[in-house]
VEXRO-778634 format. One record per residue: residue in three letters; x, y, z of N, C-alpha, C in turn. Coordinates in Angstrom, 2 decimals, m for minus. Example, Ala and Ser with C-alpha at 12.3 -4.5 7.8 and 13.67 -1.06 7.14 Angstrom:
2
+------+---------+---------+---------+---------+---------+---------+---------+---------+---------+
: resn :    n_xx :    n_yy :    n_zz :   ca_xx :   ca_yy :   ca_zz :    c_xx :    c_yy :    c_zz :
+------+---------+---------+---------+---------+---------+---------+---------+---------+---------+
:  ALA :   13.19 :   m5.69 :    7.80 :   12.30 :   m4.50 :    7.80 :   13.20 :   m3.30 :    7.80 :
:  SER :   12.85 :   m2.25 :    7.08 :   13.67 :   m1.06 :    7.14 :   12.90 :    0.03 :    7.87 :
+------+---------+---------+---------+---------+---------+---------+---------+---------+---------+
//
This chain:
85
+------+---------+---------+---------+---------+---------+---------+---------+---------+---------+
: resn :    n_xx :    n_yy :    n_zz :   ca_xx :   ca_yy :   ca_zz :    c_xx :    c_yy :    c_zz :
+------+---------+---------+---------+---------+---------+---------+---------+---------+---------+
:  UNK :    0.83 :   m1.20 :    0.00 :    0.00 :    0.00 :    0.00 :    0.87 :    1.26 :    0.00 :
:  UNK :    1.87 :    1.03 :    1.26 :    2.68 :    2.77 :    0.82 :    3.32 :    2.83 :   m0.69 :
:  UNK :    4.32 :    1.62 :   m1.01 :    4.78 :    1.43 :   m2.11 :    3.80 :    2.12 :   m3.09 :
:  UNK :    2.73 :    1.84 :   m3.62 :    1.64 :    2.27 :   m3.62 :    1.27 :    4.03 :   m4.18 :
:  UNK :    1.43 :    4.33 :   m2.91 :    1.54 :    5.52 :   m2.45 :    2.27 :    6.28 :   m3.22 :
:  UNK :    3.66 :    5.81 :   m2.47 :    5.25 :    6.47 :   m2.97 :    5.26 :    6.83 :   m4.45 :
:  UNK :    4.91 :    5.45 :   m5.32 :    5.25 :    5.48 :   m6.83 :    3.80 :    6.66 :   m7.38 :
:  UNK :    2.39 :    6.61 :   m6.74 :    1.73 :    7.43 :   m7.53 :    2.54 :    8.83 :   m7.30 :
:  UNK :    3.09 :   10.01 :   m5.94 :    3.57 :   10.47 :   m5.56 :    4.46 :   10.79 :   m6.40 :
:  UNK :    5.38 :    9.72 :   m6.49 :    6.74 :   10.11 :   m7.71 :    6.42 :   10.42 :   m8.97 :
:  UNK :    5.57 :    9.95 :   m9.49 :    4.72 :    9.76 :  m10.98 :    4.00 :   10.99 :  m11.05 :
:  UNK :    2.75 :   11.33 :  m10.06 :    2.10 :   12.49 :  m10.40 :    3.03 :   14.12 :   m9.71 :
:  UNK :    3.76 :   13.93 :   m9.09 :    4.68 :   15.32 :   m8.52 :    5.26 :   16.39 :   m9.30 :
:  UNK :    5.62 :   15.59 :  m10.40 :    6.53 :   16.72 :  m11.50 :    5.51 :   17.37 :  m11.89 :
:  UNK :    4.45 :   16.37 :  m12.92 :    3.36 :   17.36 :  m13.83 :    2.74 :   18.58 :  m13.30 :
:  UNK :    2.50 :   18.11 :  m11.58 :    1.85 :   18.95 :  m11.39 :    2.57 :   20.15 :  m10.76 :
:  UNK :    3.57 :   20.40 :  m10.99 :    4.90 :   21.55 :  m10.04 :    5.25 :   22.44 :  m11.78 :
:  UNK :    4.58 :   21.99 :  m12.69 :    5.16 :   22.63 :  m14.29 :    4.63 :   23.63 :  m14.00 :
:  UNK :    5.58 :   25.18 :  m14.54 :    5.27 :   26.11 :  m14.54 :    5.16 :   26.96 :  m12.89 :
:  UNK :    5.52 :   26.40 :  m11.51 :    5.72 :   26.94 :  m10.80 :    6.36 :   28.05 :  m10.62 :
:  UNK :    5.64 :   28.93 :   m9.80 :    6.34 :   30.42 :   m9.42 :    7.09 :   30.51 :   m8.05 :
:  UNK :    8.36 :   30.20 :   m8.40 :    9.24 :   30.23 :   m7.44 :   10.51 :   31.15 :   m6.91 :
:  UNK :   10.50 :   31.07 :   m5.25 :   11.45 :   32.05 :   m5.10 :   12.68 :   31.70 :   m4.20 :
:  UNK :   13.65 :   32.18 :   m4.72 :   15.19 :   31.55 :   m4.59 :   15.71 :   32.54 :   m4.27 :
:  UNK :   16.46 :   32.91 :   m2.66 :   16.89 :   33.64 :   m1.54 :   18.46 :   33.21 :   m1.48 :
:  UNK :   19.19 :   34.19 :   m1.74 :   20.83 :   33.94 :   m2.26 :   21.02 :   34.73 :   m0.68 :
:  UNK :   21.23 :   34.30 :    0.00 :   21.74 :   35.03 :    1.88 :   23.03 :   35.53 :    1.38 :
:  UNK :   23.74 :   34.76 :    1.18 :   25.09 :   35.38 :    1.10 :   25.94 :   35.60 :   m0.12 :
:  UNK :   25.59 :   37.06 :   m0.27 :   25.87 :   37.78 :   m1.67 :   27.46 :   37.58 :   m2.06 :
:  UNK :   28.14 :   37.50 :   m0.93 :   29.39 :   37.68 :   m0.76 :   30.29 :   36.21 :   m1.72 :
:  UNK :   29.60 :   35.03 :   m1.66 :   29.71 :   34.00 :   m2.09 :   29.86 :   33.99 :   m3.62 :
:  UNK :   30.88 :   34.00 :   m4.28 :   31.14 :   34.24 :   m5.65 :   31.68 :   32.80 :   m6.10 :
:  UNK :   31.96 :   32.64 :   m6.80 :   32.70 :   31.20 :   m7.66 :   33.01 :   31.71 :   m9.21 :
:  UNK :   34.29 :   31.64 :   m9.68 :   34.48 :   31.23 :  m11.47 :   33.64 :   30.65 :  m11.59 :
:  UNK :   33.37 :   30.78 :  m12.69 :   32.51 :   29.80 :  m13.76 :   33.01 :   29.79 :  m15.06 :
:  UNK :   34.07 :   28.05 :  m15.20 :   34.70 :   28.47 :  m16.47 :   33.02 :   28.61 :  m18.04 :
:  UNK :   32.47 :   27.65 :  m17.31 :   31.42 :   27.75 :  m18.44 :   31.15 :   29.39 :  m19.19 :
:  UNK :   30.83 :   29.86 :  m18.07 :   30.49 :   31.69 :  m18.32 :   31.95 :   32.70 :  m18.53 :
:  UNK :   32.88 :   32.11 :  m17.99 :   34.17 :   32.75 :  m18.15 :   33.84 :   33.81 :  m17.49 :
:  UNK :   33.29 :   33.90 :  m16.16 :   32.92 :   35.08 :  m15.33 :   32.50 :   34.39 :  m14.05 :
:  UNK :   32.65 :   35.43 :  m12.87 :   32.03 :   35.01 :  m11.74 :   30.83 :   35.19 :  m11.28 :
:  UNK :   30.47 :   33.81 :  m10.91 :   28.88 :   33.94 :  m10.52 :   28.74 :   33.94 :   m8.96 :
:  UNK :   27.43 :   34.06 :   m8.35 :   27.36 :   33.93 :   m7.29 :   26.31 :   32.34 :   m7.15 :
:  UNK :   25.61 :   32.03 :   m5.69 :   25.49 :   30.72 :   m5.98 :   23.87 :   30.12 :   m6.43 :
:  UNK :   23.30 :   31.42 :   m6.79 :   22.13 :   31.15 :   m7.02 :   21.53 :   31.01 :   m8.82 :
:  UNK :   23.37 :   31.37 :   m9.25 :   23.05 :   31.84 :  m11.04 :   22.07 :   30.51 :  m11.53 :
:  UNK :   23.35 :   29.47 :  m11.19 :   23.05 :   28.28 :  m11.91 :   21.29 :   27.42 :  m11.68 :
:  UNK :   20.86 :   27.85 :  m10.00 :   19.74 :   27.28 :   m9.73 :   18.86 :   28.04 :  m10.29 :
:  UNK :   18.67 :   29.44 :  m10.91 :   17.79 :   30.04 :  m11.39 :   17.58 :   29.78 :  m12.69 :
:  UNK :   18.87 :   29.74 :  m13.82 :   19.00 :   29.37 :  m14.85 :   18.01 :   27.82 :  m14.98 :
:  UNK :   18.43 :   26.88 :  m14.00 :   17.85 :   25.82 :  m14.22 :   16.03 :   25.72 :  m14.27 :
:  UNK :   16.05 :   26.55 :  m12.81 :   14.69 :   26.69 :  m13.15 :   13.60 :   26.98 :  m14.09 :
:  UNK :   14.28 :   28.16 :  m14.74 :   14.19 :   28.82 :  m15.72 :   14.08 :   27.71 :  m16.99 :
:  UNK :   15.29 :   27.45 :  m17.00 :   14.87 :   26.59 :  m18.39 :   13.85 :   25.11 :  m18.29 :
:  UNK :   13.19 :   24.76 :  m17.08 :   12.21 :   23.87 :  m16.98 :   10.85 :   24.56 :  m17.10 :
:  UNK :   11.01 :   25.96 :  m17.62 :   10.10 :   26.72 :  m17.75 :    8.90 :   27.18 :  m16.26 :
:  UNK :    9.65 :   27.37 :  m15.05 :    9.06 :   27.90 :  m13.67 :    9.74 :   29.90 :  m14.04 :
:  UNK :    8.76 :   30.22 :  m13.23 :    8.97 :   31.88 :  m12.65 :    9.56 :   31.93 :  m12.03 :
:  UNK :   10.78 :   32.01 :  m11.85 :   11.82 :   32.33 :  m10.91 :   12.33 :   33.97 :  m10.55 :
:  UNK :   12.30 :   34.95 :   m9.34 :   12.25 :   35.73 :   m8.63 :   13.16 :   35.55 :   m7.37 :
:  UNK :   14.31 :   36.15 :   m8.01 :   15.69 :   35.99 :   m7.00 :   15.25 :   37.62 :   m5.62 :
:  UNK :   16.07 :   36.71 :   m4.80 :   15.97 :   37.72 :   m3.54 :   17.46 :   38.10 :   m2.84 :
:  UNK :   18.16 :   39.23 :   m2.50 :   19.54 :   39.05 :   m1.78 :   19.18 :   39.07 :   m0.32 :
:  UNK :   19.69 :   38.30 :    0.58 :   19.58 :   38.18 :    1.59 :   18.12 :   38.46 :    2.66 :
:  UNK :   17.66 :   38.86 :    2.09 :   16.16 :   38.97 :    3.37 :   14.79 :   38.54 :    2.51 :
:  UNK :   14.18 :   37.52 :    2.73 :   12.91 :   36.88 :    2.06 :   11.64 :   38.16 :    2.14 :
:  UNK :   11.02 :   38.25 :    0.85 :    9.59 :   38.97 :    0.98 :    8.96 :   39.15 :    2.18 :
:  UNK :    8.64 :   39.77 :    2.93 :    7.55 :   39.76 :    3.99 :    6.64 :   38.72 :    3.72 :
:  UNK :    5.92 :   38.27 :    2.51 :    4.90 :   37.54 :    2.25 :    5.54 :   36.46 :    1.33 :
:  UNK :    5.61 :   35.82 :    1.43 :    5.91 :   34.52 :    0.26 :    4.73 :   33.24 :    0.14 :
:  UNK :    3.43 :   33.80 :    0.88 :    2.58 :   33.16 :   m0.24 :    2.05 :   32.87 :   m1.36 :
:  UNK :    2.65 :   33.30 :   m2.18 :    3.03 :   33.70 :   m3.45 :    3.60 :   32.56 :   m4.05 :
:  UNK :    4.14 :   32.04 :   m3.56 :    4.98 :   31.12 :   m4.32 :    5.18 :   29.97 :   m3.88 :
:  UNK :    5.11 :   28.98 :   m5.05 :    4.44 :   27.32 :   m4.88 :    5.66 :   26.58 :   m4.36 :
:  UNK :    6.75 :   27.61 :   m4.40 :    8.42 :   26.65 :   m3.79 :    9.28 :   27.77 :   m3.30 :
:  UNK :   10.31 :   27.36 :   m2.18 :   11.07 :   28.16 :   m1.80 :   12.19 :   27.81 :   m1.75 :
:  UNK :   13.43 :   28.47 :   m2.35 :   14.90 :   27.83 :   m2.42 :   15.98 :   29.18 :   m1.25 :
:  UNK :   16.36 :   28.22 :   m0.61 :   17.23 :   29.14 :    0.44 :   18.63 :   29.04 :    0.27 :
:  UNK :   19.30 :   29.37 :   m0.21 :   20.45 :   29.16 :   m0.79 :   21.43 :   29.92 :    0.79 :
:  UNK :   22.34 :   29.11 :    0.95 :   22.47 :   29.71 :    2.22 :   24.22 :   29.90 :    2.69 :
:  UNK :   24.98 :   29.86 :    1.29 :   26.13 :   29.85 :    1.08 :   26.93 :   28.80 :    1.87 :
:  UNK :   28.07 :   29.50 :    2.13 :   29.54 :   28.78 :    2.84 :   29.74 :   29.86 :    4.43 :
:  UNK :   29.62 :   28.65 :    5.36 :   30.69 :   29.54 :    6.12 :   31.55 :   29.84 :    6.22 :
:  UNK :   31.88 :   30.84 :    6.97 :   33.08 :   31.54 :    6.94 :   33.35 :   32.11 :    8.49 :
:  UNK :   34.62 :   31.81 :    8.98 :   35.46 :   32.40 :   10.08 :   35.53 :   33.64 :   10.28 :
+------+---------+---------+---------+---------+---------+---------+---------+---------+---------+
//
């Protein structure tokens, strides 16, 4: 029965997340990386937005402090860098 469960779950989850309006919170701006791909430095939210993006979701980047309201949006990505000393 969970088995069941699990596989409808896995099966129906994607279709229904197409086209989500999502928002992806980069905390720490400071966090840069090369990117030989881009031959420029990105920070760490380029690549997760890009991705989103090209699965065709609304993606709406934030620097460090989330909307007051984020009911708005069907997913939330917290990107939350590297520590540092």
């Amino acid at each position: 029965m969970r088995l069941g469960l699990l596989l409808a779950a896995v099966l129906l989850l994607p279709p229904a997340v197409q086209g989500a309006n999502i928002c992806v919170l980069n905390y720490d701006v400071l966090d840069r990386f090369w990117d030989p791909v881009r031959q420029e430095s990105v920070d760490c939210s380029y690549w997760v937005e890009q991705m989103l993006a090209d699965q065709g979701h609304s993606v709406e980047a934030f620097d460090e402090v989330l909307p007051p309201d984020i009911s708005g949006y069907d997913a939330v990505f917290l990107l939350m860098g590297w520590y540092r000393c």
